[in-house]
N, C-alpha and C positions, 0 to 999 in steps of 0.2 A: 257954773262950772261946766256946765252941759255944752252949752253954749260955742265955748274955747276950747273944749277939746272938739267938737267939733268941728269946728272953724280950721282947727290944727289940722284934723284927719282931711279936710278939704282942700288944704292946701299941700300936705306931703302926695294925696292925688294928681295934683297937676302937677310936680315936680316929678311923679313918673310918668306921666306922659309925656314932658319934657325932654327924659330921658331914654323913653318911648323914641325917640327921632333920633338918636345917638345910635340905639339898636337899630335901627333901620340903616340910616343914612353913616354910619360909622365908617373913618375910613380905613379901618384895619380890622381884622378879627380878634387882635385884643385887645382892642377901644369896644367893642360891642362886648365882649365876654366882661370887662370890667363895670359898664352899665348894663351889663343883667345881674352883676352883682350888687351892683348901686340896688337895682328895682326892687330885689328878694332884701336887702337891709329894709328899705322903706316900706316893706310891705311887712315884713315884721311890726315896727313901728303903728303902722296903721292897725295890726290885729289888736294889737296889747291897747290901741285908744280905743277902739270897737270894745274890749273888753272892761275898761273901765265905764264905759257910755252901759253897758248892761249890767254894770256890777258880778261880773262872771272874770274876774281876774284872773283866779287859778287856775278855770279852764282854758283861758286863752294865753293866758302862761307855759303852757304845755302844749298847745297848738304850735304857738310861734318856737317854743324850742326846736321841735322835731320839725319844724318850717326851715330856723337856720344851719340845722344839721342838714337836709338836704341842700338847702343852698351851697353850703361848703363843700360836701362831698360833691354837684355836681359842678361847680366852678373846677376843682382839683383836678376833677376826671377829665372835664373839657380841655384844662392846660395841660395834662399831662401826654392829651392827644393831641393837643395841636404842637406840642413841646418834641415828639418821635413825628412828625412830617414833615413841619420847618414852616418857610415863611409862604410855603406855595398856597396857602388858603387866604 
């Protein structure tokens, strides 16, 4: 079982680095704001399989909460700025 989630954590890796090139090379600022959101989903993901790989579920259950809470909150904030300046960024 170690194994496969392993394998899994290895691979939601290079799907943010994937994504990694969307944030760089993106051709709008809300195509980048949306794969920085993509990143913080997957990296959720990856903590809660890190935590099963240690058998420390609940703490990394509580990690990743307060992980997707900031993601939210700053996804919101980022749109809500670029939402009061317009399309000039």
């Amino acid at each position: 079982m170690n194994e496969y989630l392993l394998s899994i954590g290895m691979g939601l890796c290079v799907l943010v680095f994937l994504i990694l090139y969307r944030v760089v090379f993106g051709p709008g600022v809300f195509n980048r704001m949306v794969a920085l959101s993509a990143i913080g989903t997957k990296t959720l993901i990856i903590l809660l399989i890190i935590g099963f790989l240690y058998n420390r579920v609940d703490m990394f259950v509580d990690i990743s909460m307060v992980y997707a809470l900031l993601n939210l909150i700053g996804t919101l904030a980022a749109s809500k700025y670029l939402e009061t300046q317009g399309e000039n960024y």
